[in-house]
C-alpha positions in Angstrom: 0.0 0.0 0.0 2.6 2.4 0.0 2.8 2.3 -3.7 -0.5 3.9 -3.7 0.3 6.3 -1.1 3.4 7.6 -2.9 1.1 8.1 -5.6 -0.8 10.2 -3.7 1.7 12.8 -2.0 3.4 13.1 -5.9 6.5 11.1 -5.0 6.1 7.9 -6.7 9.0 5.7 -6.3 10.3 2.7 -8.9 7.6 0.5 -7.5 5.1 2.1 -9.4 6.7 2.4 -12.9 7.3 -1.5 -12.6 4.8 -4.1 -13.7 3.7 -7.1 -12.9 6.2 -9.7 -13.9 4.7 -12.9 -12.7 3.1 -14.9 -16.0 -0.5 -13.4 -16.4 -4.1 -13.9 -18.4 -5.0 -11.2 -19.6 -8.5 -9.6 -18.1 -8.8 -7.0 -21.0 -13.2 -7.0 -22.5 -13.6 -5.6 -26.0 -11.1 -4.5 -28.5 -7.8 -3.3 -27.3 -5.0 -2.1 -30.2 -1.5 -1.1 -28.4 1.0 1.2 -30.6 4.1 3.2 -29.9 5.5 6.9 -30.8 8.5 8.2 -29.9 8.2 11.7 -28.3 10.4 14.1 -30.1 9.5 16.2 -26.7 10.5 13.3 -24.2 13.1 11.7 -26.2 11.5 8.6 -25.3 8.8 6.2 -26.5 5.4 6.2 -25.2 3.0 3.6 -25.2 -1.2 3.8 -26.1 -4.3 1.6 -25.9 -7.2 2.4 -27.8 -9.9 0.6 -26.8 -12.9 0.7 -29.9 -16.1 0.2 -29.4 -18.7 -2.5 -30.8 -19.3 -1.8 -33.9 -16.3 0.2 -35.1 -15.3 -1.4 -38.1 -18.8 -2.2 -39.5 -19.4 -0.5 -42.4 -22.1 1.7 -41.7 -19.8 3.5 -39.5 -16.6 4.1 -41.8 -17.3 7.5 -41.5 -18.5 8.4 -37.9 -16.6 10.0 -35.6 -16.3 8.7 -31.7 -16.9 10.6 -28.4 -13.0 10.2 -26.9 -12.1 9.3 -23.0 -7.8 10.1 -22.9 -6.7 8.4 -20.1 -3.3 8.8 -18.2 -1.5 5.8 -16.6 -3.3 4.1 -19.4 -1.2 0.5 -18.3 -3.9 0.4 -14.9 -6.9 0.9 -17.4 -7.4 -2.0 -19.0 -5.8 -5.2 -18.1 -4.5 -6.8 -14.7 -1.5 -7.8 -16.4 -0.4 -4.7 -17.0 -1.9 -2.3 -13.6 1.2 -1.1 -11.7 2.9 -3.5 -9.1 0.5 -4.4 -6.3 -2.5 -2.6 -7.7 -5.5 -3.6 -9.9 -6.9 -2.6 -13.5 -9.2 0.5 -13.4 -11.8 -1.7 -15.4 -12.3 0.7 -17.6 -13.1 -1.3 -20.7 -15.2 -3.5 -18.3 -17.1 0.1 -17.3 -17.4 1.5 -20.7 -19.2 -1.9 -22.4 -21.4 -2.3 -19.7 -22.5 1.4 -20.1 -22.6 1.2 -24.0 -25.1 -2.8 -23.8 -27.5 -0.8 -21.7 -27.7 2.5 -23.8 -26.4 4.7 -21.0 -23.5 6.5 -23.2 -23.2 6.1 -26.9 -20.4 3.8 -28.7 -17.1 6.1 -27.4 -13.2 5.4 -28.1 -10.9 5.2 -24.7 -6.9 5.9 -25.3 -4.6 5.2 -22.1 -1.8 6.8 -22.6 0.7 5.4 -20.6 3.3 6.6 -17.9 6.9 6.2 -17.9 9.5 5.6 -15.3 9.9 9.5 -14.9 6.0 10.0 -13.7 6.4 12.1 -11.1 8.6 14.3 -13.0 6.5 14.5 -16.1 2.9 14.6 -14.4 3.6 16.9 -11.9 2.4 20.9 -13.0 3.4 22.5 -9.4 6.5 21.4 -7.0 5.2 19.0 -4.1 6.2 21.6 -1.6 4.1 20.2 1.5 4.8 16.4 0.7 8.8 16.6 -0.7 10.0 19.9 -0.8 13.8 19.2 -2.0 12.6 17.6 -5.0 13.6 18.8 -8.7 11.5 21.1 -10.0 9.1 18.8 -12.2 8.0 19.3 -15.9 4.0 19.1 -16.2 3.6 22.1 -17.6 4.8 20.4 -20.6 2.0 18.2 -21.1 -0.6 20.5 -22.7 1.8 20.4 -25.7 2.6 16.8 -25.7 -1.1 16.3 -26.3 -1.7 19.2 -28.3 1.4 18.3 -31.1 1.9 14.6 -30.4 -0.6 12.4 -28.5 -3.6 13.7 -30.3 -2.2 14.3 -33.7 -0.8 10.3 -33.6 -4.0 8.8 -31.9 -5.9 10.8 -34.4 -4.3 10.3 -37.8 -5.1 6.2 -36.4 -8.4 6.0 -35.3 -11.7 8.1 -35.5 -11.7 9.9 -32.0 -13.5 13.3 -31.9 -12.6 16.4 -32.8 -15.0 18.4 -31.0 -13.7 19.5 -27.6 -17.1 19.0 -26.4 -17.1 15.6 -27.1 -13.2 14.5 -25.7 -12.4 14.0 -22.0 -9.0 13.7 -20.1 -8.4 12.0 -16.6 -6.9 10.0 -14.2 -6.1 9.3 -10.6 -4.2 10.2 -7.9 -0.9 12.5 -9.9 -3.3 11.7 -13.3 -5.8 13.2 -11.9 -4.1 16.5 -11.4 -2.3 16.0 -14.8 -5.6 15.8 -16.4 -6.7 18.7 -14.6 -3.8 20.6 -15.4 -4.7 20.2 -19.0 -8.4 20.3 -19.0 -7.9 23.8 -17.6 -5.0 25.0 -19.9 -6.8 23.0 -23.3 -10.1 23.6 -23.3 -10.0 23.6 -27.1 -9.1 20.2 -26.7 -10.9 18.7 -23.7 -14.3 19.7 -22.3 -14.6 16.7 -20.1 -12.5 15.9 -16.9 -12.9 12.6 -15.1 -10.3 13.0 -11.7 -10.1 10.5 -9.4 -8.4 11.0 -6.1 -6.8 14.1 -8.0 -3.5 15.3 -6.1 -4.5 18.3 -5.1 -1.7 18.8 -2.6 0.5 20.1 -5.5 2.2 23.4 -5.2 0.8 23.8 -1.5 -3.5 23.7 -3.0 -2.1 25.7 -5.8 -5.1 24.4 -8.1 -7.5 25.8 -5.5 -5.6 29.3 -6.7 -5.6 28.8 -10.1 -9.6 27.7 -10.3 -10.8 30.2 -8.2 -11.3 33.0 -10.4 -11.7 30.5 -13.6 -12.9 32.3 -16.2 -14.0 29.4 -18.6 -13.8 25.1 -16.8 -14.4 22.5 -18.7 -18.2 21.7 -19.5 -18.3 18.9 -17.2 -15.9 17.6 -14.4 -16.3 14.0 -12.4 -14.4 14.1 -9.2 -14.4 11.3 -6.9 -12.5 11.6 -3.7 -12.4 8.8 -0.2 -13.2 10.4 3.0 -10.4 7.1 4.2 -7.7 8.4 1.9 -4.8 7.7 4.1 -6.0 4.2 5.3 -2.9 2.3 4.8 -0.7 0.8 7.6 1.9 3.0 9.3 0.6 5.8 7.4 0.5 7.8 11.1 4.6 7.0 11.3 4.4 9.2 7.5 2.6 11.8 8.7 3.9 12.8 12.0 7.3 14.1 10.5 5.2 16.5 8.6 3.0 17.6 11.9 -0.3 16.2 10.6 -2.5 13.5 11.8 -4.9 11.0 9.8 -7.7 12.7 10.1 -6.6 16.0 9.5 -5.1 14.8 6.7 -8.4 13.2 5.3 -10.3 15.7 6.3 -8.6 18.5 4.1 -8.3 16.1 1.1 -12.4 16.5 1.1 -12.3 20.0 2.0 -10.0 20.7 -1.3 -12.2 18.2 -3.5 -15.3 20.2 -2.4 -13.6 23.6 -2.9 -12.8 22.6 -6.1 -16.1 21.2 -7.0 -17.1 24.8 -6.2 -14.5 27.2 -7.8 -15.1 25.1 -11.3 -19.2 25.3 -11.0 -18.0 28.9 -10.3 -16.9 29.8 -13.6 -17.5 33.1 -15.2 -18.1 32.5 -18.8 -19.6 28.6 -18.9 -20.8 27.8 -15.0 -19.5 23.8 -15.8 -21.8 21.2 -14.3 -19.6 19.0 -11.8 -20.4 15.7 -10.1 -18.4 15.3 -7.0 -18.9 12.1 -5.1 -17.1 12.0 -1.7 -17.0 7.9 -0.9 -17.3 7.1 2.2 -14.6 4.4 4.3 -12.8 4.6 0.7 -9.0 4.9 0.2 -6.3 6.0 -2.2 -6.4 2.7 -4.3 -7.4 1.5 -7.6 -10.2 -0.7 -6.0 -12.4 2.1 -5.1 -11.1 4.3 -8.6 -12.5 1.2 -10.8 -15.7 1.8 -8.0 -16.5 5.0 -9.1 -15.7 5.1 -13.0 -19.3 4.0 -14.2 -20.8 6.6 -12.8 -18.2 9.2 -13.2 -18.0 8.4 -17.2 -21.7 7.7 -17.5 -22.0 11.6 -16.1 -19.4 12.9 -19.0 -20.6 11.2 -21.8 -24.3 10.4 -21.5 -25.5 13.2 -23.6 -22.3 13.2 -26.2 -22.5 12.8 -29.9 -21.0 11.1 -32.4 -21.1 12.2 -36.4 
């Protein structure tokens, strides 16, 4: 569990860029395609999984465009085999058919875009000043462009996602959730849906708390789902107490900031977004209780979205 807990406080260790190396079945539902691109950003190769809906390559639909979920730490969305060391899939593929057979959401496109070993460096927008204040100063800012002039661009040229901001989502959990926030709020050209799970909102000392609370367009709609038990991991108290916090204070103000978010983006001036936060009760910082919430957080982005 302390994998998941350095996820949370932004200082993920080697633990979570490794995988699963024991033999595995894969647990992946649907149609999954894996490709690679070398980032002329990164100088390094990225991974993405498209997942295509039923239906995709009938005929009938050679021409129609998909609503599009971008998903960071796209390894933990789809298969067992392939969720970070000690953690579970996100069942997202699992979610999104299940939604689709009962009519909930029309046929959409899911891209994980996977992490790399330097995660914490790449997905962090702000220092982690309250959690690990000596570390170097880390490169998110960087990923509005990587999507803008690489992700997007390759994923595109591929496969019939949308083009209508309207219609395209980005998210993730725990340091993907504030990555996907980071560029829902700098792109919204490109992404008018946010699904954040757990988000890290610790970042820069609550400096996304000061950057949405005079917002003067959000997204059109943001998901948030956040534990009121986020810190329920053993030992976590021997964590804390070097930084002068207890358990539940620490808890506490991880549903205060999810709520004060919910409230600066409903907030903003130009668009007023409509946000859905759920605050689950006796849940932690895990990928059990992220795969919990996903049906109803993507069913809430993409039950009225079109497809042409």
């Amino acid at each position: 569990m302390k994998t998941v807990l350095s996820a949370l406080l932004a200082s993920q260790f080697c633990v979570w860029s490794a995988f699963a190396q024991q033999p595995c079945k894969s647990t992946v539902v649907g149609d999954l395609h894996i490709a690679r691109f070398q980032s002329k950003m990164y100088g390094e190769w990225f991974k993405v999984r498209v997942w295509l809906p039923p239906g995709y390559n009938d005929a009938e639909n050679a021409k129609r465009k998909y609503p599009t979920l971008y998903l960071l730490d796209g390894q933990t969305a789809f298969d067992e085999c392939t969720a970070f060391h000690g953690e579970h899939e996100l069942q997202v593929d699992e979610a999104v058919t299940k939604l689709i057979d009962e009519h909930a959401i029309p046929p959409m496109i899911v891209v994980g875009v996977d992490s790399t070993h330097h995660r914490d460096y790449q997905y962090s927008p702000y220092p982690s000043s309250v959690t690990d204040p000596a570390a170097p100063e880390p490169i998110g800012k960087q990923l509005p462009r990587f999507f803008a002039d690489e992700v997007i661009p390759f994923v595109s040229a591929r496969y019939r996602v949308s083009d209508e901001a309207a219609h395209t989502g980005i998210g993730g959990a725990s340091l993907g959730g504030a990555a996907a926030l980071y560029l829902a709020l700098r792109r919204p050209d490109l992404f008018g849906l946010a699904l954040l799970q757990s988000p890290t909102l610790l970042l820069g000392n609550g400096q996304f708390l000061r950057d949405t609370t005079s917002l003067a367009r959000g997204p059109d709609r943001v998901a948030i789902g956040v534990g009121t038990a986020e810190l329920d991991f053993p030992d976590i108290e021997q964590w804390l107490a070097p930084r002068r916090l207890t358990r539940a204070e620490a808890e506490s103000g991880m549903v205060t900031m999810a709520q004060a978010l919910a409230s600066n983006l409903k907030g903003a001036y130009i668009n007023h977004p409509r946000v859905l936060l759920v605050i689950d009760p006796n849940a932690n910082h895990s990928t059990v209780f992220w795969a919990r919430r996903m049906p109803q957080a993507i069913r809430f982005l993409f039950e009225d979205s079109g497809s042409k």
